[in-house]
Backbone as a ProteinNet text record, in pm:
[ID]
protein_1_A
[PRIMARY]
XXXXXXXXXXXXXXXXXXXXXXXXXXXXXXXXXXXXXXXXXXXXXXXXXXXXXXXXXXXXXXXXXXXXXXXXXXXXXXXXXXXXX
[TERTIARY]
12922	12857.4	12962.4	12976.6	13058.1	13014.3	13085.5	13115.7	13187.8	13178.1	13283	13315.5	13414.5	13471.8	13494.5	13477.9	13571.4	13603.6	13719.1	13764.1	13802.4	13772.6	13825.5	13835.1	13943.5	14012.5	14134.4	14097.8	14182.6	14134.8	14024.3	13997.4	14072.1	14119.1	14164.6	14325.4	14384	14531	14535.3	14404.4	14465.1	14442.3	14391.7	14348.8	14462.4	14483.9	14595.9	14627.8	14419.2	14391.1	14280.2	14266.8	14103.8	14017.9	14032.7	13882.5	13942.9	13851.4	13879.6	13799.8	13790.7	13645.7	13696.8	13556.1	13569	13442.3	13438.7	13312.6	13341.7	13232.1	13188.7	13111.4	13155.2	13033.2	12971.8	12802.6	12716.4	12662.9	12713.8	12677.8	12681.2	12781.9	12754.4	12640.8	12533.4	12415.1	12361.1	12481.3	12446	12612.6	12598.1	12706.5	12809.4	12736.4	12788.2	12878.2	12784	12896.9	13014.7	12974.1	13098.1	13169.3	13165.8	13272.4	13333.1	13294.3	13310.7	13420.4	13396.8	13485.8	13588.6	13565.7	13725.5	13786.2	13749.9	13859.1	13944.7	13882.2	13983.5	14086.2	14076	14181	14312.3	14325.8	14479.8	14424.5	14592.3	14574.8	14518.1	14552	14479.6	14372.3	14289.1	14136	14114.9	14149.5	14129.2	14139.5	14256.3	14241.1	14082.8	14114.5	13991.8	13863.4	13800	13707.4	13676.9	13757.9	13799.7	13684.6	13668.1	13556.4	13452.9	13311.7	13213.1	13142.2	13171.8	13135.3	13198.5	13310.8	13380.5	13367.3	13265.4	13270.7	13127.5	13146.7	13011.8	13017.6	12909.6	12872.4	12751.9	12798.8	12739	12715.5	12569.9	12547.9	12511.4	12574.3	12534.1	12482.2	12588.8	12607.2	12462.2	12409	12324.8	12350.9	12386.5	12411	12314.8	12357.5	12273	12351.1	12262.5	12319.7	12409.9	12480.1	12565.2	12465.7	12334.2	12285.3	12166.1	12216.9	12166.9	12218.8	12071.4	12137.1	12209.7	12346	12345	12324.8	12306.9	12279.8	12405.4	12373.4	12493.8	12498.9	12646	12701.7	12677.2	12664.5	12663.9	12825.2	12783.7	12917.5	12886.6	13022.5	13028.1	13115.7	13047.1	13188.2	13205.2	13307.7	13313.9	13395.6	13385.9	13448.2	13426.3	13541.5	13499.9	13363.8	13333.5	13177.8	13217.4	13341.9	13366.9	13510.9	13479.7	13585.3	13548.7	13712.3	13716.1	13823.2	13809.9	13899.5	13998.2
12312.5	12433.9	12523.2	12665	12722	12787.9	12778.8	12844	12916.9	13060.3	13150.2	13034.7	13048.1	12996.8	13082.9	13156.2	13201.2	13157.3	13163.6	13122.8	13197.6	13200.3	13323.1	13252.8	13376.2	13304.6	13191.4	13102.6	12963.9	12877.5	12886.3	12779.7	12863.9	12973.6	13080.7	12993.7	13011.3	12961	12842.1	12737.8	12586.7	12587.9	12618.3	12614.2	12653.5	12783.1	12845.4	12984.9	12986.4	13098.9	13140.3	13294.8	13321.3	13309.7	13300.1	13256.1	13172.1	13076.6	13020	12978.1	13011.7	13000.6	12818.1	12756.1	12591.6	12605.4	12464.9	12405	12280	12284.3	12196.2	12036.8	11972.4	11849.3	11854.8	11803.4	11768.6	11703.9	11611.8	11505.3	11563.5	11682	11740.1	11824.5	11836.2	11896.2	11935.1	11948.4	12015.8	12122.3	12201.8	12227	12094.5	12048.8	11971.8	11872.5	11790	11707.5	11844.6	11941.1	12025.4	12032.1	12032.5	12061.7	11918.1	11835.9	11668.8	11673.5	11722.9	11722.8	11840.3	11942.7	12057.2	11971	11888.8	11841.7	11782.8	11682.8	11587.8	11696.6	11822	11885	11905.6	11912.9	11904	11898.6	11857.5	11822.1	11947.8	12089	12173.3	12170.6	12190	12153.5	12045.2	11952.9	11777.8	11841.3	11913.4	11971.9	12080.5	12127.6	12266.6	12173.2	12088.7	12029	11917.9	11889	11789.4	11774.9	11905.2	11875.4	12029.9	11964.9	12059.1	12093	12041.7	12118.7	12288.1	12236.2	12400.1	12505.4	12464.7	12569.5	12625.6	12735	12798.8	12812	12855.5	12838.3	12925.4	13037.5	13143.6	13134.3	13166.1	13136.2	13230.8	13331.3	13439.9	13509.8	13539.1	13625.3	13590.2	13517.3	13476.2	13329.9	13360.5	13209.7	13127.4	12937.6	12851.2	12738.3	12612.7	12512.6	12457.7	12315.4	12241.1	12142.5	12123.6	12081.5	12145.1	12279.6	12379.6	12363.8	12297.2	12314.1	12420.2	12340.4	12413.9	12468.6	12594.9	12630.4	12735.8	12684.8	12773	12911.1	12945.1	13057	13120.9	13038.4	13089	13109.5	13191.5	13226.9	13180.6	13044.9	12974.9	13072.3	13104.4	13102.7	13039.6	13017.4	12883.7	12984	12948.1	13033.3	12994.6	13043.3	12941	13043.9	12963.5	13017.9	13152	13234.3	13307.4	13415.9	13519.3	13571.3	13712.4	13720.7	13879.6	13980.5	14093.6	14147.9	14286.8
5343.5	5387	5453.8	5385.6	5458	5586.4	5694.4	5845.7	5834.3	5948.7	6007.2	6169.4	6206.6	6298.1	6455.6	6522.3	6618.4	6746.5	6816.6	6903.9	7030	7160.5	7252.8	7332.3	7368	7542.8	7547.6	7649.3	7648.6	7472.7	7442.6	7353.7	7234.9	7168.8	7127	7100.5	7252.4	7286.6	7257.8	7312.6	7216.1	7048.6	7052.7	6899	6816.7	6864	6799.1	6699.1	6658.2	6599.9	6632.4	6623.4	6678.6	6523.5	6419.7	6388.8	6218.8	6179.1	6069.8	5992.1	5846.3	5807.2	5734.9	5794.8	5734.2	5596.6	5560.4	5463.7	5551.1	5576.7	5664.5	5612.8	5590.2	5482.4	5570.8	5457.5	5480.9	5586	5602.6	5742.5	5857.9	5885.7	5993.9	6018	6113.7	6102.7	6240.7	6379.1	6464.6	6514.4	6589.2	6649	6718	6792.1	6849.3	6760.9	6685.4	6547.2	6500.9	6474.5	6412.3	6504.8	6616.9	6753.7	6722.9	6731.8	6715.8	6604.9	6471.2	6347.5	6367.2	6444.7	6452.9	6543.5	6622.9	6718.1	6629.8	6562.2	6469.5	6371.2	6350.2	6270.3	6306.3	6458.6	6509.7	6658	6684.5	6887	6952	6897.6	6972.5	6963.4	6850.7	6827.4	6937.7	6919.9	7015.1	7170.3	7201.8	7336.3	7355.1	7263.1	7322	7335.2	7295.5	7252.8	7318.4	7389	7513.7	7620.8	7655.8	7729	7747.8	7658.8	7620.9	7752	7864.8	8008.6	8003.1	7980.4	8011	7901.8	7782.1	7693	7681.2	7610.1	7607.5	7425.5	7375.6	7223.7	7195.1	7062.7	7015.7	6865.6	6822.1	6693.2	6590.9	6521.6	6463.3	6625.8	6746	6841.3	6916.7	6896.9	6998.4	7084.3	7215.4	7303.4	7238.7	7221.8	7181.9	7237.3	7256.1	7279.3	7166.6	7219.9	7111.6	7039.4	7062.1	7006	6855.6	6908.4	6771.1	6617	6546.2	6368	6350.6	6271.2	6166.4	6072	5997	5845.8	5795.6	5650.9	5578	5606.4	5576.2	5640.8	5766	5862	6056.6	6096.8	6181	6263.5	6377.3	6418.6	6528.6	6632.6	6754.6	6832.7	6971.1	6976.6	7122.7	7204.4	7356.3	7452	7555.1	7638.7	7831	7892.9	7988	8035.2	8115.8	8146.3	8193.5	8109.6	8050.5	7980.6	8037.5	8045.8	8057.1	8062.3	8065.2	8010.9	8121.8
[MASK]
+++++++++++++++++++++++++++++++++++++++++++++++++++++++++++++++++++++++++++++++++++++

């Protein structure tokens, strides 16, 4: 299933890019498992993802938990609970 990806802030800087579109398999079927599977793509992913206290999570631009289904073609975006500019 394809995802839009985006990233801001600190989670942005570990990661390494602000946004990346995945296909996501099947088995994954909440945010949370997909947060679970970008970690495993590299140590920055593994860092940002480290700990889901400090992040916040947006789903097609509406705040949602990490426990919100996924469905094809959503735009994820993860970000610390405080950004600004």
């Amino acid at each position: 299933m394809p995802v839009q990806i985006l990233y801001f802030a600190k989670v942005r800087e570990e990661v390494g890019v602000a946004t990346e579109a995945v296909d996501v398999p099947a088995s994954i079927a909440t945010i949370s498992e997909l947060a679970d599977w970008l970690a495993c793509r590299s140590a920055g992913h593994a860092q940002a993802f480290a700990n889901r206290e400090h992040l916040r999570v947006a789903a097609d631009q509406v705040m949602v938990t990490f426990d919100t289904p996924l469905s094809d073609g959503m735009e994820i975006a993860f970000f610390p609970p405080v950004t600004g500019g």
